[in-house]
Each structure stands twice: as C-alpha cells, then as structure tokens.
N, CA, C and O of each residue as an XYZ file, in Angstrom:
288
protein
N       1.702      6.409    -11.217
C       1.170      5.137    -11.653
C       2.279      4.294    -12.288
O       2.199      3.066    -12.255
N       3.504      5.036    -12.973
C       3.964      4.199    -13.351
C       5.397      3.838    -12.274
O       5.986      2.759    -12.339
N       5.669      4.604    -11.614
C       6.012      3.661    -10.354
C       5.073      2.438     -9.687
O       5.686      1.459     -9.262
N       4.601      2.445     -9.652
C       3.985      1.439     -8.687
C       3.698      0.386     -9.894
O       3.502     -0.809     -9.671
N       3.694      0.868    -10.990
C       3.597     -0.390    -12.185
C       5.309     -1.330    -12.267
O       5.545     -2.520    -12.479
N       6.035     -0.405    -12.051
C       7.547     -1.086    -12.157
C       7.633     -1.712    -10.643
O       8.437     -2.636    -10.522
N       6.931     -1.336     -9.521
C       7.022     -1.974     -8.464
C       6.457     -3.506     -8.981
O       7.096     -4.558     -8.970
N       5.320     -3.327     -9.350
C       4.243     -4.493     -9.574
C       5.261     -5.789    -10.413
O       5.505     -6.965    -10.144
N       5.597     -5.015    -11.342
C       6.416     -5.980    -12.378
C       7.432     -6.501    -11.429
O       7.345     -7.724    -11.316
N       8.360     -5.964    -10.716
C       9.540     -6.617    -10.040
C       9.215     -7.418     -8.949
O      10.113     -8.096     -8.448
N       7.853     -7.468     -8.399
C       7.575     -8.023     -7.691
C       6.960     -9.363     -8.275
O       7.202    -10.421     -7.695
N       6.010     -9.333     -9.644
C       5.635    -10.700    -10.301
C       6.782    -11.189    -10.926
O       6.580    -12.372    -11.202
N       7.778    -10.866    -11.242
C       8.850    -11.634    -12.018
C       9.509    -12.075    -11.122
O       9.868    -13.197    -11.480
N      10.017    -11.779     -9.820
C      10.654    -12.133     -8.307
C       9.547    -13.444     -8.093
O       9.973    -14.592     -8.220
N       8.252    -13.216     -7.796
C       7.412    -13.853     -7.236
C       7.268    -15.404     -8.457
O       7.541    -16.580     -8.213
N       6.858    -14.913     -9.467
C       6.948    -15.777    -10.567
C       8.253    -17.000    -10.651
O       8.147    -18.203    -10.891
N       9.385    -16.247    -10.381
C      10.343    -17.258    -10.330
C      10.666    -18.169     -9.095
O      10.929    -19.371     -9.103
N      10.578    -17.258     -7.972
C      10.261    -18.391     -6.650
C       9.382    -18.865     -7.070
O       9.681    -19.366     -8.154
N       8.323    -19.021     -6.809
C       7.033    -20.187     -6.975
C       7.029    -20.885     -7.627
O       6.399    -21.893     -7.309
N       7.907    -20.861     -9.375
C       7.914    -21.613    -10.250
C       8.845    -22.158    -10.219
O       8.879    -22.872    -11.222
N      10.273    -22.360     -9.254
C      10.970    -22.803     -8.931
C      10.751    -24.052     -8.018
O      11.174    -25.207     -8.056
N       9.797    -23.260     -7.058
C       9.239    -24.359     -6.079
C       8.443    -25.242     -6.516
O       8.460    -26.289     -5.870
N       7.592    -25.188     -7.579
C       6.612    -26.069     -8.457
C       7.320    -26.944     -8.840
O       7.091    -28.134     -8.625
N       8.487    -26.419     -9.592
C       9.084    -27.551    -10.637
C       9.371    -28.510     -9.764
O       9.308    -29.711    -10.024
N       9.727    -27.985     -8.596
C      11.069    -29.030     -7.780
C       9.854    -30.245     -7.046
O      10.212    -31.282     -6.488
N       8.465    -29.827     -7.209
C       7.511    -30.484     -6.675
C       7.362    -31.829     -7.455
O       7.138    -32.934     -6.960
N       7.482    -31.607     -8.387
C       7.331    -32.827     -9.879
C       8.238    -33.741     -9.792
O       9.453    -33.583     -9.673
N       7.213    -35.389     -9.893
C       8.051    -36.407     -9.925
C       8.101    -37.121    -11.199
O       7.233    -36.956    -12.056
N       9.072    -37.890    -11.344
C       8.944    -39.099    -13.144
C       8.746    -39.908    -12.696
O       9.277    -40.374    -11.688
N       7.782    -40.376    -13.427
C       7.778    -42.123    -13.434
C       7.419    -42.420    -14.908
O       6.738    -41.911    -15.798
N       8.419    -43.770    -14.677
C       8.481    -44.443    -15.777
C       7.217    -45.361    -16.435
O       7.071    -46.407    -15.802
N       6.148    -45.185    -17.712
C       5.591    -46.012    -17.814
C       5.451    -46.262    -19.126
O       5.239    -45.345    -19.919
N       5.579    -47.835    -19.592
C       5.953    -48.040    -20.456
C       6.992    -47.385    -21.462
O       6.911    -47.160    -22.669
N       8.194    -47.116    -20.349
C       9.513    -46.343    -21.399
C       8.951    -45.028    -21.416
O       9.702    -44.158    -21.859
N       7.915    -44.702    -21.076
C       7.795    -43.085    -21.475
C       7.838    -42.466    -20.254
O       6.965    -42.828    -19.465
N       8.694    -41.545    -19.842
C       8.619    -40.461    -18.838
C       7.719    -39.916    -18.296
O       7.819    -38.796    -18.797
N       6.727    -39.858    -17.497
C       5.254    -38.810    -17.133
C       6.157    -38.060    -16.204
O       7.123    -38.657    -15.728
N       5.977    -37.057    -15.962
C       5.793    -35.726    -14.656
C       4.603    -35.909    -14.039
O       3.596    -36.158    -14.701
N       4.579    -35.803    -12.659
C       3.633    -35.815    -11.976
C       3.658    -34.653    -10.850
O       4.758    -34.844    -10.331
N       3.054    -33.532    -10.165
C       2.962    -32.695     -9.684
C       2.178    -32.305     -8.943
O       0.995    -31.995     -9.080
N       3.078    -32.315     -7.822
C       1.793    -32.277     -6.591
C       1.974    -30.911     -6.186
O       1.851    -30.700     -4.979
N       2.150    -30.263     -6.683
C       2.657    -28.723     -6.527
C       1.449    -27.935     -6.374
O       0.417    -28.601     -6.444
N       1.299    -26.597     -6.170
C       0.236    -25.637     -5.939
C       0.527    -24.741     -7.117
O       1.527    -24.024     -7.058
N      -0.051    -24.719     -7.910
C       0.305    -23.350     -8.888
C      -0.581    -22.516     -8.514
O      -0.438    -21.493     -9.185
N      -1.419    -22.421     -7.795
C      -2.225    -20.620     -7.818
C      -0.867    -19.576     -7.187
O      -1.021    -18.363     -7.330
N       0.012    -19.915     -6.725
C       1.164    -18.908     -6.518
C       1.839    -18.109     -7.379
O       2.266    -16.963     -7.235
N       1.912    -19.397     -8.944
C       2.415    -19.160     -9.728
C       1.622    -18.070    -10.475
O       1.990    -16.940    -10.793
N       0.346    -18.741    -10.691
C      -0.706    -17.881    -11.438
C      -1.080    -16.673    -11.246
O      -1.366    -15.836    -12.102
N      -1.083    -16.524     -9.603
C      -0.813    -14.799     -9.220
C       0.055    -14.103     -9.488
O      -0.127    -13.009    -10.024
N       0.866    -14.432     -9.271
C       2.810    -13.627    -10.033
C       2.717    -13.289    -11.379
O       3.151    -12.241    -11.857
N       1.932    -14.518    -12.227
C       2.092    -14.199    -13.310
C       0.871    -12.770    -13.738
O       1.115    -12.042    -14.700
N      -0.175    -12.599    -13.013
C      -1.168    -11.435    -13.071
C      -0.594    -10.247    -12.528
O      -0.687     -9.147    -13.072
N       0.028    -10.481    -11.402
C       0.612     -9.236    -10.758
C       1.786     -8.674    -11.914
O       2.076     -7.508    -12.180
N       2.263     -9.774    -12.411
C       3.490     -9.431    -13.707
C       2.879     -8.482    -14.940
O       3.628     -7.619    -15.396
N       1.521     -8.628    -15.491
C       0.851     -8.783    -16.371
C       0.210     -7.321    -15.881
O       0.318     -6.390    -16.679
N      -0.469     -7.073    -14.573
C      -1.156     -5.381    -14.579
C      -0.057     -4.679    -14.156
O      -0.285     -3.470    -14.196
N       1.305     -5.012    -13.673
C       2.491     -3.976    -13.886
C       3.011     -3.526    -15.066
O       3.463     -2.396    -15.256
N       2.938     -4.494    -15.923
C       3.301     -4.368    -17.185
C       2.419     -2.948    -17.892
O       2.872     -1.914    -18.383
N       0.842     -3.462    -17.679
C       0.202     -2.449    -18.148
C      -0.086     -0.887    -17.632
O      -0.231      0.108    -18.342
N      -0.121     -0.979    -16.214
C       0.270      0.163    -15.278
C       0.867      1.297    -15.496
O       0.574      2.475    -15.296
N       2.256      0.429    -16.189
C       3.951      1.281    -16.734
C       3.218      1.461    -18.257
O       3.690      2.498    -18.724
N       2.583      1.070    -18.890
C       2.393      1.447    -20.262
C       1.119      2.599    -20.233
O       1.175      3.731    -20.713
N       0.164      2.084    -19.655
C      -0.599      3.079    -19.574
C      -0.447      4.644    -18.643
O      -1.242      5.582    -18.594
N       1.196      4.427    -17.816
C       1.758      5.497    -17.174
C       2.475      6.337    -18.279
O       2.483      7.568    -18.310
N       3.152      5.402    -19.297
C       3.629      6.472    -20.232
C       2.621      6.810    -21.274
O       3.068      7.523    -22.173
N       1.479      6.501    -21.364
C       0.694      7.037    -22.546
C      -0.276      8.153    -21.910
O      -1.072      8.756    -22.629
N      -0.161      8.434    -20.349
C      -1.139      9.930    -20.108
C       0.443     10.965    -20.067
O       0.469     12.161    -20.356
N       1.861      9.996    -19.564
C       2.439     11.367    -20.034
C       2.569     11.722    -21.298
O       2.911     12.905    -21.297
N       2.480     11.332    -22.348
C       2.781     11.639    -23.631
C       1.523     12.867    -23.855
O       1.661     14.010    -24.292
N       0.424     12.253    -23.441
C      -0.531     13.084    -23.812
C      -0.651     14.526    -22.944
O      -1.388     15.326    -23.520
N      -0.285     14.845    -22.132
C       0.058     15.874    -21.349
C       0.685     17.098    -22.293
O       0.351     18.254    -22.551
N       1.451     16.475    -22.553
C       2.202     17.700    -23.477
C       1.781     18.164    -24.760
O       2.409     19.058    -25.329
C-alpha cells in the first residue's frame, strides 16, 4: 500500500504541476480602471484531480507506515 501511495503522490505532484502550468498560461489581464483583473478561461477540474490524487497518496504512504509499525 505504501508503494502505490508514493506512486499516487508522484503522479499528483507531476500531474498538479502540468495542469497548473497550463491554467496559469490560460489567464488573461485586463486593465480596468488602473486595476489589473485575471481572467481565465482555463479548465481546472485537471488541476483539482492532481490535487486529490496528491492528497490519497499522501495518506496511502501514511497509513502504509502505521500498519507497519503496528505489526511488530
């Protein structure tokens, strides 16, 4: 389990940073009234998955080392 949890993680932090790379680069400025807006026509559910897949690897690997501890 806790392989496949360190799989999980390297794959949402990989995944997380493409997608959120590609988001940003989606975002435009415009100027209104002197103030800067971002505007974003981007897709974040890509992002939002990476960041879950990041999030049950994380726990995967933690809850992989807390049945080995208890083993012994």
């Amino acid at each position: 389990m806790r392989t496949a949890g360190i799989v999980l993680l390297i794959l949402g932090i990989v995944g997380t940073i493409v997608f959120g790379v590609q988001a940003i680069q989606q975002t435009e400025t415009v100027s209104f009234f002197g103030i800067e807006l971002g505007i974003s026509d981007a897709n974040w559910t890509p992002v939002i998955v990476s960041a879950l897949i990041l999030v049950i690897g994380i726990v995967m690997m933690n809850s992989g080392r807390r049945t080995a501890g208890n083993r012994m």
